[in-house]
DSSP file (Angstrom, degrees, kcal/mol; ACC not computed):
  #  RESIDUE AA STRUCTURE BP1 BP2  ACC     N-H-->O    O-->H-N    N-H-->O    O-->H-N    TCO  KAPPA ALPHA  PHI   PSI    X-CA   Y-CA   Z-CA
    1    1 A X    >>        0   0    0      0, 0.0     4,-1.3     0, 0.0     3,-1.3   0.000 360.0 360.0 360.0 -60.1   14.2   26.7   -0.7
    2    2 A X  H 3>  +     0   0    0      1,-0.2     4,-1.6     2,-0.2     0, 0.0   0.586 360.0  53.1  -2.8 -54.4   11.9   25.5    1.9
    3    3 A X  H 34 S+     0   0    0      2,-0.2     4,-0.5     1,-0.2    -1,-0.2   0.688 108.4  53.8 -93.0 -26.7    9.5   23.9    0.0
    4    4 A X  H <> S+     0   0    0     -3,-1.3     4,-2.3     2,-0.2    -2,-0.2   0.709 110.3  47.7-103.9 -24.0   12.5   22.1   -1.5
    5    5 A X  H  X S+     0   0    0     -4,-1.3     4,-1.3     1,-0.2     3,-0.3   0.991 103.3  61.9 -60.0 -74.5   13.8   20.8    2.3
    6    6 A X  H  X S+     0   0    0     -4,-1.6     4,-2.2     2,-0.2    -1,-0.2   0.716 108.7  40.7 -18.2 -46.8   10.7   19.8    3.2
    7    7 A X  H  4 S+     0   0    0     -4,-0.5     4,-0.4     1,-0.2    -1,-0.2   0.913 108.2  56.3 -50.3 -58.8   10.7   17.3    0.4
    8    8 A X  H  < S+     0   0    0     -4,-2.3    -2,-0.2    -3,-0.3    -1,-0.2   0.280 109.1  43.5 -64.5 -17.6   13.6   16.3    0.7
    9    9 A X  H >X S+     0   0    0     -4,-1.3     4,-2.0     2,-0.1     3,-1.5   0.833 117.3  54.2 -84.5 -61.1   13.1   15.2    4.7
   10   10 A X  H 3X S+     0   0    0     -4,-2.2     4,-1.5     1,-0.3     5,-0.3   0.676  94.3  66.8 -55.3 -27.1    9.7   13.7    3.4
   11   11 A X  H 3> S+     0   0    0     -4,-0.4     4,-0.7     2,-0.2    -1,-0.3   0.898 116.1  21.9 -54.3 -59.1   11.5   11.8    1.0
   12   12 A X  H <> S+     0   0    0     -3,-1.5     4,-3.8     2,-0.1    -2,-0.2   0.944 123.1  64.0 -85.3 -39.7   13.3    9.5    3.8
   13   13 A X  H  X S+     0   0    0     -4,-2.0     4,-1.2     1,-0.2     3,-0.3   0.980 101.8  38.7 -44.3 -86.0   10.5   10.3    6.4
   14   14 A X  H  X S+     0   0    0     -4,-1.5     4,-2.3     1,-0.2    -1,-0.2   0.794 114.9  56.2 -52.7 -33.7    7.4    8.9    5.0
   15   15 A X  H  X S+     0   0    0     -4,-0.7     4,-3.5    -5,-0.3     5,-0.3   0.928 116.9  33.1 -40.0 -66.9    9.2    5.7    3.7
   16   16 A X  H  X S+     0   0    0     -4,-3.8     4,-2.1    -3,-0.3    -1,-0.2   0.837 113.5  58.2 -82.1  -7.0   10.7    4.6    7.0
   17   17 A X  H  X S+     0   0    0     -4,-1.2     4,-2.7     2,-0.2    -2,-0.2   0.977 115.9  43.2 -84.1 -72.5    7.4    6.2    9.1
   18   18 A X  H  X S+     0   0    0     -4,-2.3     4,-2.4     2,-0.2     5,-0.3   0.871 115.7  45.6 -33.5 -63.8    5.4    3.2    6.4
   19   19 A X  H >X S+     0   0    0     -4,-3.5     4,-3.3     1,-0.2     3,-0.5   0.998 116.4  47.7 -68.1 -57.1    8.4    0.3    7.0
   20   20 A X  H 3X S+     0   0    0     -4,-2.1     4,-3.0    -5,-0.3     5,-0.3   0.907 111.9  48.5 -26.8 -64.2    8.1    1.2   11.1
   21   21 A X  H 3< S+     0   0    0     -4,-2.7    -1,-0.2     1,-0.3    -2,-0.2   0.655 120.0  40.5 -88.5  -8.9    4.1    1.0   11.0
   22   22 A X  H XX>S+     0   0    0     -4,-2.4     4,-3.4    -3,-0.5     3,-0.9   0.919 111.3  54.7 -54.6 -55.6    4.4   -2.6    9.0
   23   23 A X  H 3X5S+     0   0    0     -4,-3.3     4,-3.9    -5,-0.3     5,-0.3   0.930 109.5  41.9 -58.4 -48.3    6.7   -3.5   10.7
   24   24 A X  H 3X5S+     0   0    0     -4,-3.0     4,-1.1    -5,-0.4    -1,-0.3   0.786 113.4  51.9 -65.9 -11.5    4.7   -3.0   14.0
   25   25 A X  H <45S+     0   0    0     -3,-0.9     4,-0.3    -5,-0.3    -2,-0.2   0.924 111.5  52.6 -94.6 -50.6    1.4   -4.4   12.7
   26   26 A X  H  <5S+     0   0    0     -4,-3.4     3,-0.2     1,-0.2    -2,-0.2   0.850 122.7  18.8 -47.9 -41.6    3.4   -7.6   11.5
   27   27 A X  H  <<S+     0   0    0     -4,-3.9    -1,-0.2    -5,-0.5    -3,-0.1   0.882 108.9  62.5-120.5  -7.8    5.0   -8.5   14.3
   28   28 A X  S  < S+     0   0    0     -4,-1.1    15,-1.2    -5,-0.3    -1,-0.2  -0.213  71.9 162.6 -93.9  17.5    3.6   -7.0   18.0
   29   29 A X  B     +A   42   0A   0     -4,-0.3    13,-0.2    -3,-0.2     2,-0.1  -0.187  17.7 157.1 -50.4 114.7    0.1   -9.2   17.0
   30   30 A X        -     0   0    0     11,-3.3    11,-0.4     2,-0.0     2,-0.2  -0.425  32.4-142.0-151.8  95.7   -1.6   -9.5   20.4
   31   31 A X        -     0   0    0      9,-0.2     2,-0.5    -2,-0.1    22,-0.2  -0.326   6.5-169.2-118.6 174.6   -4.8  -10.0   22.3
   32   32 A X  E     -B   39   0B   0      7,-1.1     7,-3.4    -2,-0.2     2,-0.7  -0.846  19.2-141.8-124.0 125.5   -6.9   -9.0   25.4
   33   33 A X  E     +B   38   0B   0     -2,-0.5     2,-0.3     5,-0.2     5,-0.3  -0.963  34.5 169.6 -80.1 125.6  -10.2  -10.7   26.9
   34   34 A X  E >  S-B   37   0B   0      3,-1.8     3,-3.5    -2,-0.7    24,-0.0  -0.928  72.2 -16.0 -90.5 125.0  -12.0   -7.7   27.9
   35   35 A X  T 3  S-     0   0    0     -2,-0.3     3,-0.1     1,-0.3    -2,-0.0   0.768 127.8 -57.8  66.9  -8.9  -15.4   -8.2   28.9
   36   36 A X  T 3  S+     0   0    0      1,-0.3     2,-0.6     0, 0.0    -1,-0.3   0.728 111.5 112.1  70.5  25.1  -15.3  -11.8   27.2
   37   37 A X  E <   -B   34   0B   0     -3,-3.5    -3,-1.8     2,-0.0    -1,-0.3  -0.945  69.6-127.2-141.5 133.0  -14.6  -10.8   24.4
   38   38 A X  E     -B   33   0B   0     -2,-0.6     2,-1.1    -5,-0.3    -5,-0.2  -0.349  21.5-166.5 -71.3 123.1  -11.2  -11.2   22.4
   39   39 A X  E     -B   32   0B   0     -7,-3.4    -7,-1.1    -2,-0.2     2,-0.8  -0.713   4.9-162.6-119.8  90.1   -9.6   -8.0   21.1
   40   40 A X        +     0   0    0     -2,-1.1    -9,-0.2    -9,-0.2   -11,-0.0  -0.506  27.6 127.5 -78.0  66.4   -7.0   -8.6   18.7
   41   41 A X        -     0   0    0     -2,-0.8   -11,-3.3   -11,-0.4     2,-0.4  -0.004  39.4-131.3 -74.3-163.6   -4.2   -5.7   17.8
   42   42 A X  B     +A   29   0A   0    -13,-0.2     2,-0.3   -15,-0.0   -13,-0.2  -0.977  40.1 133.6-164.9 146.5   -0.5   -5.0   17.5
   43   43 A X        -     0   0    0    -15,-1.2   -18,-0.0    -2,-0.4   -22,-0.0  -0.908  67.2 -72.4 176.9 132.0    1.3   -2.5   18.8
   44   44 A X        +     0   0    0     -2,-0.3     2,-0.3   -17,-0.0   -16,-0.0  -0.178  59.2 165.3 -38.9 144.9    4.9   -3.0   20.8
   45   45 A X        -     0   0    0      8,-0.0     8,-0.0    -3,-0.0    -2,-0.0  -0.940  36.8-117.3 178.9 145.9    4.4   -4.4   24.1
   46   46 A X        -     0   0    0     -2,-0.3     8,-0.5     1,-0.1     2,-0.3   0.132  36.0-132.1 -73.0-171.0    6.9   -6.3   27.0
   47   47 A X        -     0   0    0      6,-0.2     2,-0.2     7,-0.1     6,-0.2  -0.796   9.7-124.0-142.1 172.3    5.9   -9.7   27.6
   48   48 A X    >   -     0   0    0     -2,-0.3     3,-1.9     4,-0.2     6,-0.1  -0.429  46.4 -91.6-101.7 177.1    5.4  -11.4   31.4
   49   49 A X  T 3  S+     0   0    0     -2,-0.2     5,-0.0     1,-0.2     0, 0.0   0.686 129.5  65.1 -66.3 -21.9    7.4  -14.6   32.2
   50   50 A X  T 3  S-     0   0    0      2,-0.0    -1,-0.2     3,-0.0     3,-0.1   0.546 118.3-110.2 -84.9  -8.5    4.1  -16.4   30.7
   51   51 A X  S <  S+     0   0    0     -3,-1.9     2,-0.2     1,-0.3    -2,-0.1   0.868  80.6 112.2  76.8  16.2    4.8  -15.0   27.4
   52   52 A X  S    S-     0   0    0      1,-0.1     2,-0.3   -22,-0.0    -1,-0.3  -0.630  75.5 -67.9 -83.2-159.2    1.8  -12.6   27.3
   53   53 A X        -     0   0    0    -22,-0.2    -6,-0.2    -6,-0.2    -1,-0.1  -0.430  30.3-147.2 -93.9 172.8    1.6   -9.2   27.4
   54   54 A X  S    S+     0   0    0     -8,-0.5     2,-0.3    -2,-0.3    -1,-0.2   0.042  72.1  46.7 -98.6  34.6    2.5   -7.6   30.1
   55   55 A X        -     0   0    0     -9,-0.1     2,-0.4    -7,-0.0    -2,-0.1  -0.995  63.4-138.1-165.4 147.7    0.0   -4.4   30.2
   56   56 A X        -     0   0    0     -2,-0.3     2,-0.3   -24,-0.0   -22,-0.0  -0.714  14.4-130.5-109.7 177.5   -4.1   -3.8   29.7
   57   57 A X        -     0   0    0     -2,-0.4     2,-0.1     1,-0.1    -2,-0.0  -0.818  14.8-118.8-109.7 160.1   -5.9   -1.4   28.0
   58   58 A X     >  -     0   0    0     -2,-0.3     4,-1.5     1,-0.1     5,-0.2  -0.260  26.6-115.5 -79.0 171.3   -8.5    0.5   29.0
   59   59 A X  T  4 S+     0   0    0      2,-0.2    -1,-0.1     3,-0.1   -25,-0.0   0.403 126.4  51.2 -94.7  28.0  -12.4    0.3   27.0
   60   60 A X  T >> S+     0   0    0      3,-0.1     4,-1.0     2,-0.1     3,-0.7   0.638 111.0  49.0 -82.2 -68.4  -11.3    4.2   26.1
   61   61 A X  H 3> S+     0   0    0      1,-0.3     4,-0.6     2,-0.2     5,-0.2   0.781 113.3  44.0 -42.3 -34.6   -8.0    2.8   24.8
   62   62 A X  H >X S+     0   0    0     -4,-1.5     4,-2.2     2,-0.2     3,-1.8   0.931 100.9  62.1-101.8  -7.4   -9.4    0.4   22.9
   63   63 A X  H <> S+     0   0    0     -3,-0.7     4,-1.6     1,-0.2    -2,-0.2   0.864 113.8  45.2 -20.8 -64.0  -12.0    2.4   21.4
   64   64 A X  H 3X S+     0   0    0     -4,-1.0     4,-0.9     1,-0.2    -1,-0.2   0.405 107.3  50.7 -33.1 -36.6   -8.9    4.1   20.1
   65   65 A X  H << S+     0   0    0     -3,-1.8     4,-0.3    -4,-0.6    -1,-0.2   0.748 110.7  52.8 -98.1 -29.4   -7.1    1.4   19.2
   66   66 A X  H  X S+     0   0    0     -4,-2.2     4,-2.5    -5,-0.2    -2,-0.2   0.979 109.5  48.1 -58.3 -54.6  -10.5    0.1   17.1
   67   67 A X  H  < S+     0   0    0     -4,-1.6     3,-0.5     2,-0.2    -3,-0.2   0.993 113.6  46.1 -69.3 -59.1  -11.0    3.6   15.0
   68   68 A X  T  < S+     0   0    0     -4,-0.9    -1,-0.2     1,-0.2    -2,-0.1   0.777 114.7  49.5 -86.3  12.2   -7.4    3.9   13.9
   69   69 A X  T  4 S+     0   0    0     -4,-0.3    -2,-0.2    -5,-0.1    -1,-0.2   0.888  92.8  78.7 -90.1 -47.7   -7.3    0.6   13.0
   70   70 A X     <  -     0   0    0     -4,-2.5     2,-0.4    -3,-0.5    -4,-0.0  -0.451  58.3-166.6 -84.6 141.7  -10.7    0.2   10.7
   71   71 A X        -     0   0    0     -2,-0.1     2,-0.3     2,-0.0    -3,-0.0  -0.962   4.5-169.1-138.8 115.0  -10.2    1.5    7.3
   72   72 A X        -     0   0    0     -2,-0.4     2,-0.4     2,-0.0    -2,-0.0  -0.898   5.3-173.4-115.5 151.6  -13.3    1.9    5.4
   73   73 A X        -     0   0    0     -2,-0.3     5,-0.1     5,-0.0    -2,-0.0  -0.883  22.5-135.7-146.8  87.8  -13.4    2.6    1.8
   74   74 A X        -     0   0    0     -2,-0.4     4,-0.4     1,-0.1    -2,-0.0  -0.466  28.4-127.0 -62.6 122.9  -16.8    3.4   -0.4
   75   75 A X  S >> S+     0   0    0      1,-0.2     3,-2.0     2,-0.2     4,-1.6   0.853 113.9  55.4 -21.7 -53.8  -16.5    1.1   -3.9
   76   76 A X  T 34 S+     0   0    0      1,-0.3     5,-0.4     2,-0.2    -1,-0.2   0.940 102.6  50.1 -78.4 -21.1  -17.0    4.2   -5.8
   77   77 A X  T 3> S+     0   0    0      1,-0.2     4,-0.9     3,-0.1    -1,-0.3   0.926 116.8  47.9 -56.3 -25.0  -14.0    5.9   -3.9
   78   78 A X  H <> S+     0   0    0     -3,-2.0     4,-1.8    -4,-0.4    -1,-0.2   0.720 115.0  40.0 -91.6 -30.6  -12.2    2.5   -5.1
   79   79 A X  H >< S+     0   0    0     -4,-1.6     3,-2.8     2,-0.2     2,-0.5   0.676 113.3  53.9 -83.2 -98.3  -13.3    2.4   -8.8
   80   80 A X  H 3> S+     0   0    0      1,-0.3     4,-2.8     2,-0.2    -2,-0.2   0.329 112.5  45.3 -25.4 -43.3  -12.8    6.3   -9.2
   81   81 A X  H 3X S+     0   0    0     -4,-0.9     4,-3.2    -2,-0.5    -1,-0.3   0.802 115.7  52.6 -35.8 -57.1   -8.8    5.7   -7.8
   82   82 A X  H <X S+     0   0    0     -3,-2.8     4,-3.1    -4,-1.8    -1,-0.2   0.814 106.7  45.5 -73.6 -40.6   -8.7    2.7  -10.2
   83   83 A X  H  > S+     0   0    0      2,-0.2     4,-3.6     3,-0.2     5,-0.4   0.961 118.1  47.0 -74.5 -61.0   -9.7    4.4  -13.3
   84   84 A X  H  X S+     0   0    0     -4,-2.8     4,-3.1     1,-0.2    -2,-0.2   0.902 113.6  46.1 -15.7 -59.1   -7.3    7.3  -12.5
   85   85 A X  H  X S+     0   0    0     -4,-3.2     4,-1.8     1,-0.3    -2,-0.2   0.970 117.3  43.1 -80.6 -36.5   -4.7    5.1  -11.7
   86   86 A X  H  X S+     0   0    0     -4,-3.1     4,-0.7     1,-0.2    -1,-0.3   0.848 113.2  50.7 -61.5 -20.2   -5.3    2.9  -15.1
   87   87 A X  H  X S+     0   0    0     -4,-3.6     4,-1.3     2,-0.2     3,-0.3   0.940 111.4  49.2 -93.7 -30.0   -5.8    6.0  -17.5
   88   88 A X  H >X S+     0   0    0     -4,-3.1     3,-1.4    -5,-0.4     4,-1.0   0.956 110.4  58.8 -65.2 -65.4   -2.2    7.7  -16.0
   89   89 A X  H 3X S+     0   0    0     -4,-1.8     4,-1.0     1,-0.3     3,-0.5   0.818 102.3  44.6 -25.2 -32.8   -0.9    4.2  -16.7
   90   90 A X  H 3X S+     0   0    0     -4,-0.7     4,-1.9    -3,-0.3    -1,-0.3   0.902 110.5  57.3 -90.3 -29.9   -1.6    4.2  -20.3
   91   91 A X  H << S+     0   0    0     -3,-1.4    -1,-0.2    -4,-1.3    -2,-0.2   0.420 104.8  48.9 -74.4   4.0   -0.2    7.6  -20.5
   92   92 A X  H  < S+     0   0    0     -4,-1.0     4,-0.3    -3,-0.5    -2,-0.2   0.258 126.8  32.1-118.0  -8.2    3.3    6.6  -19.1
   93   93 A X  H  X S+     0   0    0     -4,-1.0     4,-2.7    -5,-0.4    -2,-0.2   0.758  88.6  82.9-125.5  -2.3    3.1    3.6  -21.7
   94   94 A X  T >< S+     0   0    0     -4,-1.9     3,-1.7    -5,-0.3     4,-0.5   0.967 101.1  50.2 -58.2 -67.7    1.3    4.6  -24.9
   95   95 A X  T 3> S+     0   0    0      1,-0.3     4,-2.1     3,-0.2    -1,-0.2   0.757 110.0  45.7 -27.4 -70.6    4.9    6.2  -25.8
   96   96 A X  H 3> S+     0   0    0     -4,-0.3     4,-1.4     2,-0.3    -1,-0.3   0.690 120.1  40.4-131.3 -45.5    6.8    3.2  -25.1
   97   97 A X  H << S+     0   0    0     -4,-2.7     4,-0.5    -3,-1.7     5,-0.3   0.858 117.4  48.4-106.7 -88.8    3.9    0.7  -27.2
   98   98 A X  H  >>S+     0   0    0     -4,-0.5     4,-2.8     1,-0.2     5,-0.5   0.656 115.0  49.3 -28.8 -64.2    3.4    3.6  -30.4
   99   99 A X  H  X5S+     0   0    0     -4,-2.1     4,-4.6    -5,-0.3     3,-0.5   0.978 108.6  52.4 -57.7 -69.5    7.6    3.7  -30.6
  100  100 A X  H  <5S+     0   0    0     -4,-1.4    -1,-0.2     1,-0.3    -2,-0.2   0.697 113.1  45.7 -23.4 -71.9    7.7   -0.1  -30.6
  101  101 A X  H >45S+     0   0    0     -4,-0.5     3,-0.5     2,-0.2    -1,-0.3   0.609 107.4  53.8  51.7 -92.7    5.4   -0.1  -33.3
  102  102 A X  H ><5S+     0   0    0     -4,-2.8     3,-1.0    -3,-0.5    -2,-0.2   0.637 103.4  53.7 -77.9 -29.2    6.8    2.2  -35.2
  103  103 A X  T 3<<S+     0   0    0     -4,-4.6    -1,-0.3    -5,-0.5    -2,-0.2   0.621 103.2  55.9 -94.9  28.6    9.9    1.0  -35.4
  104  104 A X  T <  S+     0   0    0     -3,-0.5     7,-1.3    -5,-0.3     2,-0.3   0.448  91.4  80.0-112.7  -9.7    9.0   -2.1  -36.5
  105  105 A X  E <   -C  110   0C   0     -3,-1.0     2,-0.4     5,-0.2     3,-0.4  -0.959  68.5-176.1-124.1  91.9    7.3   -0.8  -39.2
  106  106 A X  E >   -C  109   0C   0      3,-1.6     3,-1.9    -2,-0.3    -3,-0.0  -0.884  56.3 -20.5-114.5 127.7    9.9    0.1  -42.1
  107  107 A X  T 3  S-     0   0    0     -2,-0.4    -1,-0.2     1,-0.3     3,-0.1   0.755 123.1 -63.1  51.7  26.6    9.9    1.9  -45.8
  108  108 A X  T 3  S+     0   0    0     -3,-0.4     2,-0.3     1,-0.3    -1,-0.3   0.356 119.1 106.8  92.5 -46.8    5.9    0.9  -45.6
  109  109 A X  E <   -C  106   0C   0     -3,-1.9    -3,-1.6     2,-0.0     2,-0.6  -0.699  65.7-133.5-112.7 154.7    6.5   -2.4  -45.5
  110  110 A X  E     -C  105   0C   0     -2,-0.3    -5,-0.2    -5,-0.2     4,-0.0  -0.778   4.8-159.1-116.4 165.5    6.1   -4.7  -42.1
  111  111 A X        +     0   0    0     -7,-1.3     2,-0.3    -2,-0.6    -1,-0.1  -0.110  55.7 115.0-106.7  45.0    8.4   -7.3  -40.8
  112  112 A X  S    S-     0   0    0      1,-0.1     2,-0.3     0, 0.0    -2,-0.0  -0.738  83.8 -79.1 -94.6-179.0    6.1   -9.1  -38.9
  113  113 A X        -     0   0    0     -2,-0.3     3,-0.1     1,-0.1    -2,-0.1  -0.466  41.1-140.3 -88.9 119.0    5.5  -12.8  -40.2
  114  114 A X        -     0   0    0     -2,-0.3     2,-0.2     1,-0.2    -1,-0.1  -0.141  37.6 -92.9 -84.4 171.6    3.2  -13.2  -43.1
  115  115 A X        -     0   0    0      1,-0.1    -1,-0.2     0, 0.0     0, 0.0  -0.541  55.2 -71.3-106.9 176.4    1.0  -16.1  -42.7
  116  116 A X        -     0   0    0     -2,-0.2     2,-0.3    -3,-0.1    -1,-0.1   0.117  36.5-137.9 -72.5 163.7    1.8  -19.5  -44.2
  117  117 A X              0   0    0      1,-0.1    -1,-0.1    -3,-0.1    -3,-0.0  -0.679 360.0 360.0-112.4 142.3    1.8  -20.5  -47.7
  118  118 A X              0   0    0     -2,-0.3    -1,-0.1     0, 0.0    -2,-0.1   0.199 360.0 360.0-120.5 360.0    0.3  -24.0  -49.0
């Protein structure tokens, strides 16, 4: 019963937690000179009368802001993921392409289009 609640919250949960954290990377785009050097993120943020932002960061904070930002990905982690996801693919259509097929295919004989006659 639990286990079935749980889902069922995750269900609406993770969906709008995903559209929020688009949403926030899309459109709060902002940066900070630190140091001479430009530090671009996004994240909600007031604005001053000048039309920046209105707040700094710290170099802990942006340490922070750097690490949950960078997404690194080993190739083989990317191929292995890809071959997964392509061999369940073929096993959610290989029904679908064999029935097709098959019906197409009647008494033995088929009615696709024999080739042309001189």
């Amino acid at each position: 019963m639990l286990h079935e609640k749980i889902k069922s919250v995750l269900k609406i949960a993770l969906p709008v937690l995903f559209i929020f954290y688009a949403a926030s990377v899309s459109l709060f785009v902002h940066t900070h000179v630190v140091n001479g050097v430009t530090i671009v993120h996004s994240h909600p943020y007031s604005k001053n009368s000048d039309g920046n932002p209105a707040h700094q960061h710290s170099g802990t904070q942006i340490e922070l802001i750097h690490q949950l930002s960078t997404f690194f990905a080993s190739d083989q982690v990317i191929s292995s993921v890809t071959i997964v996801s392509f061999s369940l693919l073929l096993e959610v259509i290989q029904p679908f392409v064999f029935c097709s097929i098959s019906k197409g295919i009647t008494g033995g004989l088929s009615r696709l289009r024999p080739p042309p006659a001189f």
